[in-house]
N, C-alpha and C positions, 0 to 999 in steps of 0.2 A: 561497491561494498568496501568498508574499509579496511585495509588488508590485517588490522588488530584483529577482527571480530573471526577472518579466515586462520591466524596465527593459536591463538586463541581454543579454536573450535577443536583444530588438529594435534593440540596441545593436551586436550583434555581425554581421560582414560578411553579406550573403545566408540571412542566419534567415530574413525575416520576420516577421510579426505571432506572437506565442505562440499556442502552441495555446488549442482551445477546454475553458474549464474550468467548475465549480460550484462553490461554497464553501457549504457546506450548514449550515443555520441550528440554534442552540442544540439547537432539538428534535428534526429529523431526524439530527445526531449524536449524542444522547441514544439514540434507537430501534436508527439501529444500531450502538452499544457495546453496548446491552443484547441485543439478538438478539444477536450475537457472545458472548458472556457466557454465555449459555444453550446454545451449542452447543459451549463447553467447560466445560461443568461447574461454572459460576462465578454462577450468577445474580444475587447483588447484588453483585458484582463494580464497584468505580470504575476509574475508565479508568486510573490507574496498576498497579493490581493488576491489570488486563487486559493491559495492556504486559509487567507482567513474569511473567503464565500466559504470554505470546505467547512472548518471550523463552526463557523455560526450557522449553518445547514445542518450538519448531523442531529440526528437522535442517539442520544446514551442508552447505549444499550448493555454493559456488562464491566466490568472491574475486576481487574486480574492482583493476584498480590505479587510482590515486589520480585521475586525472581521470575514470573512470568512460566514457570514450570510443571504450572498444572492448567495453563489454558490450553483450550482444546478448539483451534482454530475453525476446523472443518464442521465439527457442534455446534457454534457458532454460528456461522454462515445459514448454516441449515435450519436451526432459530429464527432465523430472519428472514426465511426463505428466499432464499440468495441463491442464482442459479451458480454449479458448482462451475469452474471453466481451467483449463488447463494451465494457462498461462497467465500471469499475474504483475505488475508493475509497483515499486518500489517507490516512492518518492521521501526522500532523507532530508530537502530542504524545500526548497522553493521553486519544485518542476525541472530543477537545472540539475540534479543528482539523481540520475533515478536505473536502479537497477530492473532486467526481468529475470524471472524465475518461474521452475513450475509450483505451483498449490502445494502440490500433496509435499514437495521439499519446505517451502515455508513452513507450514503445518508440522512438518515432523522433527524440524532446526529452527521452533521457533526461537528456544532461548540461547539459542547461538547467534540469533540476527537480529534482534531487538533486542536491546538494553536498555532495564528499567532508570530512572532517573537520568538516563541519557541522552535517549531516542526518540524524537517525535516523528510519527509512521504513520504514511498513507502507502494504503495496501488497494488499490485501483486496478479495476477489473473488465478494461472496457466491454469486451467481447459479452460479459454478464452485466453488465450497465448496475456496476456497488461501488461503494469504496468503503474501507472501515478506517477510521483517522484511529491511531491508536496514542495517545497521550505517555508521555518519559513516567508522567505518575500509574501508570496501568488504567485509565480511565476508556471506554475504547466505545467510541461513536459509530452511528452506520448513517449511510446515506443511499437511496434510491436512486439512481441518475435517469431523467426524463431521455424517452425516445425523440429525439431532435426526429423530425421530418425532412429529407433531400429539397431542397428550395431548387422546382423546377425551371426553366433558361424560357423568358418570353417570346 
C-alpha cells in the first residue's frame, strides 16, 4: 500500500488509523500470480500478460464516478453473485505489488485505497474464485475464475 494513501487516510477528519493490511513478500506474490495463471489457461504467464488475460476476460459490469464515494463494493459483488469471502488480494501492478486485506475494510475505505485517475485495481478473491479489475477511470469489470481440477500423479 502506498504509504501516501495510509498518510492520507489518517489525515482526513474522523478516518482513524487505516485499516489493517499485508504487503506480501516477492515470493508469496510470485505463488499467487502463478496459481492465477493456471486457472486461466496461462501458465507461464508474467504478470503483465496476466493483467492484460485479466483485462480482455472481464465483463463490464458497473461505473463508479470519479471520487469513487458512492460505490458500494459489497452491492456489487452481490449483483454478481460473487461468493462473499473474508480475505481478499490487492494487485497495484503486475502481480509483483500486491497487498491482503479483509472485505469488509476494502468495502468500507474504499476511497481511501483506490484512486480515481490513479489506480488500476485488481481486487482477486481466490478462496471465492472472482476478481473485479477496477479501471483509474472508474470502469470496473468482473471476472469468473474456472475451477482448475487437481491433475492427479500416474
Amino acid at each position: 500500500m502506498d504509504e501516501i494513501k495510509i498518510l492520507n487516510h489518517e489525515r482526513e477528519c474522523g478516518k482513524g488509523s487505516f485499516p489493517g493490511f499485508k504487503h506480501l513478500s516477492a515470493g508469496e506474490a510470485r505463488e499467487l500470480k502463478d496459481s492465477l495463471a493456471i486457472k486461466l489457461g496461462s501458465r507461464d504467464a508474467t504478470g503483465a500478460e496476466l493483467v492484460s488475460a485479466i483485462a480482455n476476460s472481464v465483463d463490464s459490469v458497473a461505473s463508479m464516478d470519479e471520487s469513487g464515494l458512492a460505490f458500494d463494493l459489497i452491492e456489487l459483488l452481490r449483483t454478481q453473485h460473487f461468493d462473499l469471502c473474508e480475505r481478499i488480494y490487492l494487485n497495484w501492478y503486475h502481480f509483483d505489488d500486491l497487498d491482503e486485506m479483509a472485505l469488509i475494510d476494502l468495502a468500507e475505505h474504499f476511497e481511501s485505497i483506490w484512486y480515481a485517475g490513479a489506480d488500476d485495481l485488481d481486487v482477486y478473491a481466490p478462496s471465492a474464485g472472482w476478481i473485479l479489475s477496477i479501471h483509474h477511470s472508474g470502469e470496473i469489470g468482473a471476472l469468473r475464475l474456472p475451477i482448475v481440477s487437481q491433475i492427479k500423479p500416474v
